[in-house]
RODO-2510 file (C-alpha; in nm, 4 decimals, decimal comma):
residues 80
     n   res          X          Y          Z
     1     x    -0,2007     0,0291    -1,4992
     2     x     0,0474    -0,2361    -1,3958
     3     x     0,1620    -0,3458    -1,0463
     4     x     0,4841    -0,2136    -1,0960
     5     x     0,3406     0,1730    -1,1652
     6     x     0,1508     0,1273    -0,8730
     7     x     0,4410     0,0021    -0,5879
     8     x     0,6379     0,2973    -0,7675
     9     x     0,3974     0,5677    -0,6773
    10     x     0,3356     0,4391    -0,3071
    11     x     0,7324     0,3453    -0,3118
    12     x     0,7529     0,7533    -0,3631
    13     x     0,5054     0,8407    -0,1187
    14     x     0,6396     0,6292     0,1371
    15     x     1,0339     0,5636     0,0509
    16     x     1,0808     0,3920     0,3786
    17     x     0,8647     0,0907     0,3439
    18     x     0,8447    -0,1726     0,1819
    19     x     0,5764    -0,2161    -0,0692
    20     x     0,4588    -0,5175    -0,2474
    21     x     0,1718    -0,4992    -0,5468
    22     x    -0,0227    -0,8077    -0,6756
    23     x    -0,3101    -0,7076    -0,9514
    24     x    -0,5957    -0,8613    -1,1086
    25     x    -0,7657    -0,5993    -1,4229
    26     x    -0,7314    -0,3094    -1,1714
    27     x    -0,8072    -0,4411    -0,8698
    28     x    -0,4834    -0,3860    -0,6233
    29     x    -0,3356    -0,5476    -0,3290
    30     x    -0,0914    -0,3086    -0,1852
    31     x     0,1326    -0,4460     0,1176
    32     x     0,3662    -0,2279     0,3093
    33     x     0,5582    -0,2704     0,5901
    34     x     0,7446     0,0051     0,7326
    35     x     0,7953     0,1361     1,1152
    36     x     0,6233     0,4429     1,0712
    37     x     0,3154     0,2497     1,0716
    38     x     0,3804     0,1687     1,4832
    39     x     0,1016     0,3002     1,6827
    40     x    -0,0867     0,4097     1,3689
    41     x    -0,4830     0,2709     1,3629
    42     x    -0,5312     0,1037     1,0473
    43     x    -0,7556     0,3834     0,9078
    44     x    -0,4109     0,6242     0,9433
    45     x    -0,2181     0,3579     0,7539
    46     x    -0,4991     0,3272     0,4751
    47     x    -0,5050     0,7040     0,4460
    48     x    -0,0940     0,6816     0,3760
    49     x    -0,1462     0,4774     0,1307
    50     x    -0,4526     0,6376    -0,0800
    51     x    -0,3066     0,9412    -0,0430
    52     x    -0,0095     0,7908    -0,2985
    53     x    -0,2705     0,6689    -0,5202
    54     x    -0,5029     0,9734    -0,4785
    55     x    -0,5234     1,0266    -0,8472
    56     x    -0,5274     0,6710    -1,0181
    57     x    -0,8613     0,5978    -0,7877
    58     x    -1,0026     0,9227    -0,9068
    59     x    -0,9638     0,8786    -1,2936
    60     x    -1,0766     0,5243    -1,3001
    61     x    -0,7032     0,3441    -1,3216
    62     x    -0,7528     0,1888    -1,0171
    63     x    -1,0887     0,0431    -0,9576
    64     x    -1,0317    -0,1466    -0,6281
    65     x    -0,7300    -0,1107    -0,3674
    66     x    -0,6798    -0,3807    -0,0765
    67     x    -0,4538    -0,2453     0,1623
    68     x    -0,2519    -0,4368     0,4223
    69     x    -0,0194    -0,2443     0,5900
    70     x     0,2248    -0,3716     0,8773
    71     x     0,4995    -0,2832     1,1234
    72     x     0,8111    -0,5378     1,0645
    73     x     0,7324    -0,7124     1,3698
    74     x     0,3711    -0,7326     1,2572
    75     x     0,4999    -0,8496     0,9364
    76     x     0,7617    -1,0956     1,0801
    77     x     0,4716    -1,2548     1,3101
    78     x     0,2244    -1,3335     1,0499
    79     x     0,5119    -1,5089     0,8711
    80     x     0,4980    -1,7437     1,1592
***
């Protein structure tokens, strides 16, 4: 599975973020950034994301998922 496939299917899960995928073999680092992660916990903002990529984890496509997931300002400060 490539990188692309995999910011498509949490692009359609969550349509108002943005999503960035880097892979290695099938090991994913998904990073999104969206407001509806304000005043999540970051076990809320995990389960977003797995929940788009339910399926992939389950038949093996995806072996290991890194998920960062911000709030723009978040985002913006850790840009510095």
């Amino acid at each position: 599975m490539e990188a692309r496939e995999v910011a498509e299917l949490v692009k359609n899960a969550l349509p108002d973020c943005e999503i960035e995928v880097q892979s290695e073999g099938n090991h994913y680092l998904v990073v999104a950034v969206g407001e509806r992660f304000e005043g999540m916990s970051p076990v809320k903002k995990q389960q977003l994301i797995y929940g788009a990529l339910n399926q992939q984890l389950s038949d093996g496509s995806i072996h290991a998922l890194t998920i960062k997931a911000f709030t723009p300002a978040q985002w913006a400060a850790r840009q510095g």
